[in-house]
PDB file of N, CA, C and O in Angstrom:
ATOM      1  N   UNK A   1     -43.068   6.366  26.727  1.00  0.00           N
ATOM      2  CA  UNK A   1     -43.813   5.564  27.677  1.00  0.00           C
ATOM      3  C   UNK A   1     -43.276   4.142  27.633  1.00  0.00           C
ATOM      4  O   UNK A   1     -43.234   3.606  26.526  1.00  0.00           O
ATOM      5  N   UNK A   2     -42.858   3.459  28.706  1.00  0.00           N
ATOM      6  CA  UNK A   2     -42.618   1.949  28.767  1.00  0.00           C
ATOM      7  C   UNK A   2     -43.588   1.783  29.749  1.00  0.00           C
ATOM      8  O   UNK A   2     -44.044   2.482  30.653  1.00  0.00           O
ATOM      9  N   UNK A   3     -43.826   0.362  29.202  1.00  0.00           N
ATOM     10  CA  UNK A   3     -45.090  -0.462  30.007  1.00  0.00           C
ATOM     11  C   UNK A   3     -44.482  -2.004  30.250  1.00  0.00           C
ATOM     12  O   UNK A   3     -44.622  -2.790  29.313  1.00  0.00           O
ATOM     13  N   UNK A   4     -44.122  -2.256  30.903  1.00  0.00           N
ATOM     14  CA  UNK A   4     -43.648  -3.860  31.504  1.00  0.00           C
ATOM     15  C   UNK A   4     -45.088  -4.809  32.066  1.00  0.00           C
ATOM     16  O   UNK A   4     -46.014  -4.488  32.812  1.00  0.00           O
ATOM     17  N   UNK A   5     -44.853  -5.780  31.509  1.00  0.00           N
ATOM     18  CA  UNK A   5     -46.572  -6.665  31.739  1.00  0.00           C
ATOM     19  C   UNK A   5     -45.878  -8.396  31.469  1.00  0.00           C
ATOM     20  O   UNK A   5     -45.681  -9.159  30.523  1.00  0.00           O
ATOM     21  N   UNK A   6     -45.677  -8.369  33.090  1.00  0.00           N
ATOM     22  CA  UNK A   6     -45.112 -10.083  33.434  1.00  0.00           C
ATOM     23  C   UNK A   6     -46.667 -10.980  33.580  1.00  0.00           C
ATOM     24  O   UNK A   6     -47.807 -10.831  34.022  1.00  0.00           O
ATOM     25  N   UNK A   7     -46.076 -11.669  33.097  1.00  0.00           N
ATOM     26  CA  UNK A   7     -47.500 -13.081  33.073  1.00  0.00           C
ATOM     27  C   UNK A   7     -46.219 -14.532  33.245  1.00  0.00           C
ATOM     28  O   UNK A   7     -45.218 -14.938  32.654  1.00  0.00           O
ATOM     29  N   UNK A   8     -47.092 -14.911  34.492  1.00  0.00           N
ATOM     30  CA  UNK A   8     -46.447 -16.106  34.665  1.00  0.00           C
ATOM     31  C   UNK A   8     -47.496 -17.390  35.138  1.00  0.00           C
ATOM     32  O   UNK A   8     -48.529 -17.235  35.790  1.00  0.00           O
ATOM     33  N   UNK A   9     -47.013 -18.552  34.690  1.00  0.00           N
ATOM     34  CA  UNK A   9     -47.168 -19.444  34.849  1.00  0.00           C
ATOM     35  C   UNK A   9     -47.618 -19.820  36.393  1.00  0.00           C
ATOM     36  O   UNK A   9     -46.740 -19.824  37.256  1.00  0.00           O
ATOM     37  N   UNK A  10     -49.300 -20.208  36.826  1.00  0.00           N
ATOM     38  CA  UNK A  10     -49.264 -20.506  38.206  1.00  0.00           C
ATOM     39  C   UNK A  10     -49.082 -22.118  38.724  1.00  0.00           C
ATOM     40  O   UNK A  10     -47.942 -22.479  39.013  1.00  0.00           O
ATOM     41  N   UNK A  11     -49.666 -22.621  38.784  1.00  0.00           N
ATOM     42  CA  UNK A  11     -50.195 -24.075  39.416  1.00  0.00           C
ATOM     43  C   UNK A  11     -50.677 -24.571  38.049  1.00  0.00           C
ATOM     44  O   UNK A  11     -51.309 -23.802  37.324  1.00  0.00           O
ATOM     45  N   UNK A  12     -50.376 -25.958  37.626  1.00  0.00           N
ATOM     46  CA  UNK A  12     -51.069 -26.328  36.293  1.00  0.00           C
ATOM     47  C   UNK A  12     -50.103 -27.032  35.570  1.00  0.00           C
ATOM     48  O   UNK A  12     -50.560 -28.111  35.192  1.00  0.00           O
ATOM     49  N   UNK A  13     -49.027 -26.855  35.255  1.00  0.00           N
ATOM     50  CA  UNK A  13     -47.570 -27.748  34.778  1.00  0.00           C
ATOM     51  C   UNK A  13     -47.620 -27.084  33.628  1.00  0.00           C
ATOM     52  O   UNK A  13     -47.529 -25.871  33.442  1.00  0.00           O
ATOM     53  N   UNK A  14     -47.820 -28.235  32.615  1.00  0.00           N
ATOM     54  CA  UNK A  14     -47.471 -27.807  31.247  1.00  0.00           C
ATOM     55  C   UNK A  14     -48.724 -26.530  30.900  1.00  0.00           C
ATOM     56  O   UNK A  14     -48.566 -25.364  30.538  1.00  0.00           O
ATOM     57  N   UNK A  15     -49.794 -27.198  31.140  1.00  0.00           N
ATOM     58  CA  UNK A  15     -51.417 -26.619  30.917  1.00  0.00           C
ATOM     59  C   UNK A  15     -51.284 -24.990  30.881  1.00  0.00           C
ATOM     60  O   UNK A  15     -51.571 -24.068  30.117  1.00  0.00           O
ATOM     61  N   UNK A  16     -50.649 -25.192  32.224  1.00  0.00           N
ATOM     62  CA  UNK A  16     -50.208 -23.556  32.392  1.00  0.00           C
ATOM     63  C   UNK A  16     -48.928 -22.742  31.794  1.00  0.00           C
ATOM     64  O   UNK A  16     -49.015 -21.539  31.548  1.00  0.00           O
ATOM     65  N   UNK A  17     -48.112 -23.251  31.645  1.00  0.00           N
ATOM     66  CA  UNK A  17     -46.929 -23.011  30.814  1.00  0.00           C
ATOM     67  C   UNK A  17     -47.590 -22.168  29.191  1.00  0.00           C
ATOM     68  O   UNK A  17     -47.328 -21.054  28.738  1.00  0.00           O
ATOM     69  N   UNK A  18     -48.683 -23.480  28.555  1.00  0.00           N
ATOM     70  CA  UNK A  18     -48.776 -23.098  26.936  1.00  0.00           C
ATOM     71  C   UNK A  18     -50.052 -22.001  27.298  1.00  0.00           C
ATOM     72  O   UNK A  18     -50.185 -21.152  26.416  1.00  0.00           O
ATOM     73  N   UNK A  19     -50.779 -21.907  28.171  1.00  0.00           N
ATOM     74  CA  UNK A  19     -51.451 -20.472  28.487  1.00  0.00           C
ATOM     75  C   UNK A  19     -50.443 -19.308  28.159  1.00  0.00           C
ATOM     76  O   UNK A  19     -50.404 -18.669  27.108  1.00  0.00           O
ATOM     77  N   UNK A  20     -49.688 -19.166  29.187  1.00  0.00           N
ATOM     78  CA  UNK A  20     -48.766 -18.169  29.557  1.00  0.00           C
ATOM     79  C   UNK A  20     -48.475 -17.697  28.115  1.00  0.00           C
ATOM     80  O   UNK A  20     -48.535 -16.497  27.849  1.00  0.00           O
ATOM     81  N   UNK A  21     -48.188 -18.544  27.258  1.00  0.00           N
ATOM     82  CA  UNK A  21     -47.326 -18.668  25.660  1.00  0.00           C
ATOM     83  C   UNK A  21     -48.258 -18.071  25.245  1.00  0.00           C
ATOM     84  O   UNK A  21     -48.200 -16.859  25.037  1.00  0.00           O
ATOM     85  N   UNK A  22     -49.377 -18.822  25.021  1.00  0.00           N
ATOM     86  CA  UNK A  22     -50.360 -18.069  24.305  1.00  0.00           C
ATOM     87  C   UNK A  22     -51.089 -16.670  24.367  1.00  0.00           C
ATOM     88  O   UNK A  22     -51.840 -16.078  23.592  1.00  0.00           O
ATOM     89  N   UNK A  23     -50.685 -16.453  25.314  1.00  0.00           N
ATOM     90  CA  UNK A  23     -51.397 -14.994  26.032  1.00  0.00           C
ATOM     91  C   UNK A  23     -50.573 -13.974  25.738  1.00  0.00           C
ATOM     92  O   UNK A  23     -50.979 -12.883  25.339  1.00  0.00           O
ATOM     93  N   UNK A  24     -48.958 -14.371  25.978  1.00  0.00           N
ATOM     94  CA  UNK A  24     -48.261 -13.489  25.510  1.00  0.00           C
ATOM     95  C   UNK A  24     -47.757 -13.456  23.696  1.00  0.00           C
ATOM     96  O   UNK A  24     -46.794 -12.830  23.255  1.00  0.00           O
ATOM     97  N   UNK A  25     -48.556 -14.168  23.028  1.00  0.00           N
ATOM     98  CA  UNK A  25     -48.623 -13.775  21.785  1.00  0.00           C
ATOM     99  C   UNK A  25     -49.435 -13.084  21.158  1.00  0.00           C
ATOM    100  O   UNK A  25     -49.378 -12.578  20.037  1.00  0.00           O
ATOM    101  N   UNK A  26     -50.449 -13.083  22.189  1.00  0.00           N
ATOM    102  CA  UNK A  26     -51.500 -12.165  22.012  1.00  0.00           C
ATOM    103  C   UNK A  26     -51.166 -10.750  22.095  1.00  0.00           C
ATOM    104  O   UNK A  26     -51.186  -9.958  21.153  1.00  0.00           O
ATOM    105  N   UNK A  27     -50.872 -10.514  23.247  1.00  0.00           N
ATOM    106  CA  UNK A  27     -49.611  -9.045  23.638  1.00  0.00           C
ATOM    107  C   UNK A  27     -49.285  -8.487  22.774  1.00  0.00           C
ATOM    108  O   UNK A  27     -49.610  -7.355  22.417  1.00  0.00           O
ATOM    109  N   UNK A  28     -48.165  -9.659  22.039  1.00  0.00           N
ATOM    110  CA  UNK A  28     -47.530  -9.082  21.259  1.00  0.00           C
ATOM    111  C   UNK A  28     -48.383  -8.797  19.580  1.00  0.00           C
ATOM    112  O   UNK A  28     -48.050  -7.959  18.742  1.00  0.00           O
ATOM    113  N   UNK A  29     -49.186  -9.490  19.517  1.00  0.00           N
ATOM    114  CA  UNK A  29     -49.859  -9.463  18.118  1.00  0.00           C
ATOM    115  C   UNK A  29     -50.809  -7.756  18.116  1.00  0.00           C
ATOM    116  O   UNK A  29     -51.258  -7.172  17.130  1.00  0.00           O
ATOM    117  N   UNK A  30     -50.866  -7.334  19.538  1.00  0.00           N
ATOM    118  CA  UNK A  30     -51.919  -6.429  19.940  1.00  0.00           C
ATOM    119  C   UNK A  30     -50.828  -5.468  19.792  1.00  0.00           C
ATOM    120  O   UNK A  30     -51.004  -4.720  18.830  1.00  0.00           O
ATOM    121  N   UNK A  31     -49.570  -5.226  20.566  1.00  0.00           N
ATOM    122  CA  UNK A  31     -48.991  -4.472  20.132  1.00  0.00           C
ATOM    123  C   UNK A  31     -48.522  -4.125  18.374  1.00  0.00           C
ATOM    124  O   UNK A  31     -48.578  -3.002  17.871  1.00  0.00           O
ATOM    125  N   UNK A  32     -48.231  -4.934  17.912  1.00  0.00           N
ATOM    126  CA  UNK A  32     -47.698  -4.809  16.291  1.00  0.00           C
ATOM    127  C   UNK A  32     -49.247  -3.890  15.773  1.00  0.00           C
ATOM    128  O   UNK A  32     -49.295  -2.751  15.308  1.00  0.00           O
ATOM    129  N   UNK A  33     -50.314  -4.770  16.026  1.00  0.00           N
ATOM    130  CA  UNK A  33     -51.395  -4.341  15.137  1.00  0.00           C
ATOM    131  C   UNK A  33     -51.488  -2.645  15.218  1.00  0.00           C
ATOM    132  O   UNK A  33     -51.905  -1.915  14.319  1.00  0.00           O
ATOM    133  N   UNK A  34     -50.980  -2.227  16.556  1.00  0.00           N
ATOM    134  CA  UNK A  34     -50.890  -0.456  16.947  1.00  0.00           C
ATOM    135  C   UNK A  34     -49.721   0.110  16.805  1.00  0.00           C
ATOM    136  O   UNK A  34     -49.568   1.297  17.092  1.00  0.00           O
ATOM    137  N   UNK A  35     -48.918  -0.505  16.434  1.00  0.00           N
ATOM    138  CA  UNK A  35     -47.863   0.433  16.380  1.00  0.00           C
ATOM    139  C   UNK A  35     -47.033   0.122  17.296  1.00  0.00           C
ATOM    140  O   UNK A  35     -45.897   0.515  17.031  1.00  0.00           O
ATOM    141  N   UNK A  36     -47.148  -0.515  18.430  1.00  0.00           N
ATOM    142  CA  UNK A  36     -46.370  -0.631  19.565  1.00  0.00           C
ATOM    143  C   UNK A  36     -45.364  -1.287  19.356  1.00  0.00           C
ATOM    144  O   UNK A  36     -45.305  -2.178  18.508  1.00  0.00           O
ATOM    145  N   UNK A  37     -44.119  -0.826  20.346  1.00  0.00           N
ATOM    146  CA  UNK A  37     -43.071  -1.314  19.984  1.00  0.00           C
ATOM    147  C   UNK A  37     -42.826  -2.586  21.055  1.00  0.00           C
ATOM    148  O   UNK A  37     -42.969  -2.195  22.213  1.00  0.00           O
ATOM    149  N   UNK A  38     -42.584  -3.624  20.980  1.00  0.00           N
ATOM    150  CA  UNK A  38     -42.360  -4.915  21.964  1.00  0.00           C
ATOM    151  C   UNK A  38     -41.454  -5.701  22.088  1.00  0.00           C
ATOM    152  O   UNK A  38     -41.048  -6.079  20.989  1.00  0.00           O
ATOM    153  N   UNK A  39     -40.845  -6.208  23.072  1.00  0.00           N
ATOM    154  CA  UNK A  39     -40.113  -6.968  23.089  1.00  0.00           C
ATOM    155  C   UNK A  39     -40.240  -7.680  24.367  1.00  0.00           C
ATOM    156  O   UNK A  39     -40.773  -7.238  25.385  1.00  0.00           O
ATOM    157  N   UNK A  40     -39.617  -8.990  24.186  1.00  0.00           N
ATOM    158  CA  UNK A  40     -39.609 -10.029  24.855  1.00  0.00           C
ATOM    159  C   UNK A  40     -38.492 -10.533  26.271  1.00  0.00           C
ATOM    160  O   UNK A  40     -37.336 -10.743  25.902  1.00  0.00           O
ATOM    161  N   UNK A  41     -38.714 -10.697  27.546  1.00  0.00           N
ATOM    162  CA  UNK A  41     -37.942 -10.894  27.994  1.00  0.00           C
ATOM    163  C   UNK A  41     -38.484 -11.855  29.259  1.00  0.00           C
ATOM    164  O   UNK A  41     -39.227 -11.580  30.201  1.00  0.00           O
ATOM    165  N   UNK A  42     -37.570 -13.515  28.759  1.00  0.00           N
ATOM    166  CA  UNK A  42     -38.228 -14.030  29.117  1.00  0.00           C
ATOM    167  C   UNK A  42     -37.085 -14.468  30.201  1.00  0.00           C
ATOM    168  O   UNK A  42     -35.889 -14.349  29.936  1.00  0.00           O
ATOM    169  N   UNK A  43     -37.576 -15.004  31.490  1.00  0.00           N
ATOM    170  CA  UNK A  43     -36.847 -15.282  32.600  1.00  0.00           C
ATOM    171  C   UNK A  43     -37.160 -17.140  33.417  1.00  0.00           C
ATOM    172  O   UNK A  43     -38.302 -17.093  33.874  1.00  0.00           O
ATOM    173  N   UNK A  44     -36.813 -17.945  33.571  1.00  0.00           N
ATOM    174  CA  UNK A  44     -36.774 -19.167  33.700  1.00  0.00           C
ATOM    175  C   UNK A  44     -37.433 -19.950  32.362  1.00  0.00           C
ATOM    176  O   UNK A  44     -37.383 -19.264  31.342  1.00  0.00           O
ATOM    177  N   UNK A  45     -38.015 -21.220  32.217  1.00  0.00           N
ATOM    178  CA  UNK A  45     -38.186 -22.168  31.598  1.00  0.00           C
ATOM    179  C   UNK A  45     -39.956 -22.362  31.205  1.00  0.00           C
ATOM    180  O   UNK A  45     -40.903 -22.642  31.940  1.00  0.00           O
ATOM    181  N   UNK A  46     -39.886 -22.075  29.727  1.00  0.00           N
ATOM    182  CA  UNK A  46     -40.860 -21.787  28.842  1.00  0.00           C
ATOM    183  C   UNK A  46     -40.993 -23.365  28.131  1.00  0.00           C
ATOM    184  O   UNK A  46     -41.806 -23.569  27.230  1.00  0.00           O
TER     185      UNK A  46
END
């Protein structure tokens, strides 16, 4: 099973930028805690 799950940055500048960050560490902390396998692929400016 692959599951792709884009989260991007809307209206907001930085505000929204360190959301985005934070949310997707969450992801990833949710995946590890199950077993899931994850990886990162990030596309423009973080």
């Amino acid at each position: 099973m692959k599951l792709t799950l884009e989260i991007r940055a809307a209206e907001g500048g930085e505000d929204a930028k360190l959301l985005v960050h934070d949310q997707a560490a969450i992801y990833q902390r949710y995946a590890a805690r199950n077993g899931i396998k994850a990886s990162v692929e990030t596309r423009g400016h973080l």
